[in-house]
C-alpha positions as CSV (number, residue, x, y, z in Angstrom):
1,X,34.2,55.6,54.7
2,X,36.4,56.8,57.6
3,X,34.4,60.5,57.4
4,X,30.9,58.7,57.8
5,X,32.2,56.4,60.3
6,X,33.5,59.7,62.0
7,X,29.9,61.7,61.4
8,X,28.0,57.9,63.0
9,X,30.3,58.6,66.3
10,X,29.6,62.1,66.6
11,X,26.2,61.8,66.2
12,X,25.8,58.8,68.6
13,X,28.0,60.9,70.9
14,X,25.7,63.9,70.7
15,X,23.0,62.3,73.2
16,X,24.7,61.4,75.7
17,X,26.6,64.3,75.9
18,X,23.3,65.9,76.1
19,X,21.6,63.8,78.5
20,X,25.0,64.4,80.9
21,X,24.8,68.0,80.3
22,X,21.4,67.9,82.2
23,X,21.9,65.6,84.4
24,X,19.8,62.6,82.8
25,X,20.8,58.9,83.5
26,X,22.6,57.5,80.4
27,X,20.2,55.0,78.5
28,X,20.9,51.1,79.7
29,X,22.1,49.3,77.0
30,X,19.2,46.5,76.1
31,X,20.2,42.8,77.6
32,X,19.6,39.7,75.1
33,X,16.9,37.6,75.3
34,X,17.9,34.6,77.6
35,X,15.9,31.1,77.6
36,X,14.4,30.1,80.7
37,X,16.2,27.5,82.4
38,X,15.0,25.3,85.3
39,X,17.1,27.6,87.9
40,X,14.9,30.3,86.8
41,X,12.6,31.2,90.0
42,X,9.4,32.2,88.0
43,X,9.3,29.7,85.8
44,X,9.6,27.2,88.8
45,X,6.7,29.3,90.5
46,X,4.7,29.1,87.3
47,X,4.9,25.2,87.2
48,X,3.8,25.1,90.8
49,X,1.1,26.8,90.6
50,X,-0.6,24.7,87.5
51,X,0.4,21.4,89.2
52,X,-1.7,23.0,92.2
53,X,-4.4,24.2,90.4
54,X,-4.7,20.7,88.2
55,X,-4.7,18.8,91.7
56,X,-7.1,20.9,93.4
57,X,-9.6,20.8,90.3
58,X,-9.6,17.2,90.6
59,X,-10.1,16.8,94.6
60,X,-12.8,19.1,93.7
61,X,-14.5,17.1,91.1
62,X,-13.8,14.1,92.8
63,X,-16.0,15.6,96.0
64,X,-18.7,16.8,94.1
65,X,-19.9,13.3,92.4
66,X,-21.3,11.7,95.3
67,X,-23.3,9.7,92.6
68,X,-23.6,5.7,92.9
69,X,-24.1,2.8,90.9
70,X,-27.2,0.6,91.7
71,X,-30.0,-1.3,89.6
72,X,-32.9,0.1,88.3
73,X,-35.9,-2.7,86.6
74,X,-35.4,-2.1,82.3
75,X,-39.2,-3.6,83.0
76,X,-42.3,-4.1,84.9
77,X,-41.4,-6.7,87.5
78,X,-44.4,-8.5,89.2
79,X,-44.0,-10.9,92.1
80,X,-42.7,-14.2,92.1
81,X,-40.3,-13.3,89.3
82,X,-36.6,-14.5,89.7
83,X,-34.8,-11.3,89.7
84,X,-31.8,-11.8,86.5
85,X,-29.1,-9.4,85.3
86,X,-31.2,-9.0,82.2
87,X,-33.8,-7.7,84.0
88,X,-31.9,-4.4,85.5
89,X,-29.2,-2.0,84.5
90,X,-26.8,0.2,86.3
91,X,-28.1,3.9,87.0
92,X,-25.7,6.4,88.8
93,X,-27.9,8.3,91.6
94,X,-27.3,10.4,94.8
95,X,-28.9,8.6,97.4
96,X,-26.9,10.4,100.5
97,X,-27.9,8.6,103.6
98,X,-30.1,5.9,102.0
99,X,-27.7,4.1,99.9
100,X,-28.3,0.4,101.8
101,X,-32.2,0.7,101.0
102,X,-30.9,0.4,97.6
103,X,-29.7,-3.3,95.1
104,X,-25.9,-1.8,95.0
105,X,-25.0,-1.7,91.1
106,X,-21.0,-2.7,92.8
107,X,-21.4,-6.3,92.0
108,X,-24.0,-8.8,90.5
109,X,-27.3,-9.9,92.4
110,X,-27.2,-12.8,94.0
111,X,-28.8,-15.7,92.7
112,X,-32.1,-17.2,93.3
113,X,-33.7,-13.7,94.4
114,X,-37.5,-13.4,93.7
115,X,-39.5,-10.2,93.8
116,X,-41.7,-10.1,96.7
117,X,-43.4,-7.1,95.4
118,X,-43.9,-5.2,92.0
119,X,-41.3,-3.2,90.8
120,X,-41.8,-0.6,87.9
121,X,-40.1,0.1,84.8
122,X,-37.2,2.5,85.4
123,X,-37.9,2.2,89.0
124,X,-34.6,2.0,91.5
125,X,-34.9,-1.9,93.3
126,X,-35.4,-1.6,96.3
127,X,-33.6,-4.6,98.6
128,X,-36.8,-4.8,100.9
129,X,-38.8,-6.0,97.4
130,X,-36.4,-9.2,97.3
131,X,-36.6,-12.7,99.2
132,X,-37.2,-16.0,99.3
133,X,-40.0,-17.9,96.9
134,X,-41.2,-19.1,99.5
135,X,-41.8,-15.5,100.9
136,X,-44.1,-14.7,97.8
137,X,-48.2,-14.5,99.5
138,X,-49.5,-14.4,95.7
139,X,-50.3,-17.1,93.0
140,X,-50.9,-16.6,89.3
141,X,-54.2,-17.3,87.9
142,X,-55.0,-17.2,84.2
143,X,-58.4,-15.8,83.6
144,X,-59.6,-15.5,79.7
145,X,-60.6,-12.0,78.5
146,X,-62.0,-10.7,75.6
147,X,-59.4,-10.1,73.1
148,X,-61.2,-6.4,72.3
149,X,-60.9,-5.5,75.7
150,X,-57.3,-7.2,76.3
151,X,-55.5,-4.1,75.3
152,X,-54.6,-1.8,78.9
153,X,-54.5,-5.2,80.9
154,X,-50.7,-5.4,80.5
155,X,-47.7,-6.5,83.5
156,X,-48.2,-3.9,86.5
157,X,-51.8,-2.5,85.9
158,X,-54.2,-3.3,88.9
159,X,-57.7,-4.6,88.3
160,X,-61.1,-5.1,90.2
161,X,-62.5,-8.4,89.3
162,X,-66.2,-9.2,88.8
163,X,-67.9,-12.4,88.1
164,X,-71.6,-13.0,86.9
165,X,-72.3,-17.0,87.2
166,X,-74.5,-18.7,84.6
167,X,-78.5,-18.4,85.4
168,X,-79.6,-21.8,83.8
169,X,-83.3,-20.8,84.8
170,X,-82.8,-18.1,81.9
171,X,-80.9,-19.7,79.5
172,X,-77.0,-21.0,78.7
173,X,-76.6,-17.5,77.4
174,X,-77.9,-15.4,80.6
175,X,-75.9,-14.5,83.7
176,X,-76.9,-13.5,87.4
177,X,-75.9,-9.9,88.6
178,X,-72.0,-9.6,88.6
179,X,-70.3,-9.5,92.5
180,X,-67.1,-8.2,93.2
181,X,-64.9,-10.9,94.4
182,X,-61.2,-9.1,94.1
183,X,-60.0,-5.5,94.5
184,X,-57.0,-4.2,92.5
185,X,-55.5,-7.4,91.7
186,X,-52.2,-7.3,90.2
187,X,-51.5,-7.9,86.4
188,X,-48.9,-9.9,86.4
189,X,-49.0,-10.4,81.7
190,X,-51.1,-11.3,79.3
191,X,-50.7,-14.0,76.0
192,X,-53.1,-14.5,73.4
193,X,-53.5,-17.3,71.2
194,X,-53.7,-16.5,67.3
195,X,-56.0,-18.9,64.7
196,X,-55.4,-19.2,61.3
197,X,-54.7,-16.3,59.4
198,X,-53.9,-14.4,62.3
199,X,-57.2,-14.1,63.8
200,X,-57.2,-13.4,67.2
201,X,-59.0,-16.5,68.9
202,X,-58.9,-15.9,72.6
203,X,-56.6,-14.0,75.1
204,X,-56.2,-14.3,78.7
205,X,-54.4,-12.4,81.7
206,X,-52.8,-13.9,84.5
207,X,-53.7,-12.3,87.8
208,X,-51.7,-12.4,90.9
209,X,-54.1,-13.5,93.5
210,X,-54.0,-14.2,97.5
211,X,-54.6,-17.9,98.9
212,X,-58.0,-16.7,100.0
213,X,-59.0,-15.8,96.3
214,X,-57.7,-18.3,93.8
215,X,-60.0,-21.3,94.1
216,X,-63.2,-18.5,94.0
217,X,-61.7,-17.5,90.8
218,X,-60.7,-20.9,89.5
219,X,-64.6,-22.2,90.2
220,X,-65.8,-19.0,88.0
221,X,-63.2,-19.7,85.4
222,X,-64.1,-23.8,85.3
223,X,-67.9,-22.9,85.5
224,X,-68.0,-20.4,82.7
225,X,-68.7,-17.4,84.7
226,X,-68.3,-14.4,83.2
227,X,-65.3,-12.7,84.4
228,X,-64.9,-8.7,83.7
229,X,-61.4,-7.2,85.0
230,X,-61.8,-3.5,85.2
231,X,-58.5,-1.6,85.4
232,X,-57.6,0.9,87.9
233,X,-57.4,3.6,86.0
234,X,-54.1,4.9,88.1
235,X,-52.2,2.2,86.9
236,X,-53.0,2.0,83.4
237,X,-50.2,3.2,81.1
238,X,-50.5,6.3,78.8
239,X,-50.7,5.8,75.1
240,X,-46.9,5.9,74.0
241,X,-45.5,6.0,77.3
């Protein structure tokens, strides 16, 4: 054991004899592995530099959303109708430099608010298309339709309206030549009454009609005129939209 222990020195002994024979540095003897502690200067650079980066990440994000919160109508909203929560939800939109045009989404609308003009479905709510009731220029007017034809005459879709008065010198089943007495007149719904069996019986459409208009379409509806509503073609929804 002493002899190998002997031979291990020697041999060990051999390279750095060498290496000081030609003049090379003696090999530096490896240091252990210490844990980093908090006095350690890199480690304390390291740390900085994510708490920066975190912080700077989120001043960015928080700059770029320049998004917010205001009402859009979930539905077609005609005049006259009291504006309720029920009727909007809360869209997030960049509206730089119009924001006020806009029903703020911050807190609730105020009570008693009537839609002075339509609003569509999906459509931001504008504050200039709120008021007073007594603000609203238009009155509903039921007019009966055929049911066939009662289809595209839904809430929002504008319609010319025509009346042909009875021609008694003909007969209780003829009519005079049709005059336009309203154009694009708003749709403001539409009901239809259902007989037995679920046969459709009649159907009407209430119109949104000026002072001016109403009692000329109220004599025609009272006199049995025949009314015909035809749509705008603009404002008629698309099948499945």
């Amino acid at each position: 054991m002493a002899a190998r222990s002997a031979s291990a020195g020697t041999a060990a002994a051999r390279p750095v004899a060498a290496e000081r024979a030609f003049g090379l540095p003696a090999p530096a003897l490896a240091r252990r592995f210490q844990t980093p502690t908090w006095r350690d200067t890199r480690l304390l650079v390291g740390v900085l530099l994510v708490l920066v980066s975190v912080v700077a990440g989120a001043v960015v994000v928080d700059r770029a959303d320049h998004t917010v919160p205001v009402y859009a109508a979930v539905r077609v909203l005609t005049p006259g109708t009291t504006l309720a929560l029920d009727d909007l939800r809360v869209v997030r939109v960049r509206l730089e430099g119009v924001t006020e045009r806009y029903l703020s989404a911050a807190q609730s609308p105020a009570a008693g608010q009537v839609l002075l003009r339509t609003v569509a479905a999906g459509e931001l709510v504008p504050r200039s298309a709120l008021g007073a009731r007594d603000q609203v220029d238009l009155r509903p007017v039921s007019v009966p339709v055929a049911a066939e034809v009662a289809d595209p005459l839904v809430a929002g879709v504008l319609v010319d309206v025509w009346v042909a008065a009875r021609d008694p010198e003909r007969g209780s089943t003829s009519y005079t030549v049709p005059r336009q007495v309203a154009v694009g007149a708003e749709v403001a719904g539409r009901a239809t009454r259902r007989g037995t069996l679920g046969a459709s019986t009649a159907s009407s459409v209430q119109l949104l009609l000026t002072a001016a208009l109403v009692p000329q379409v109220i004599e025609a509806v009272d006199n049995g005129s025949r009314i015909t509503l035809v749509p705008v073609p603009a404002t008629v929804p698309r099948a499945g939209a």
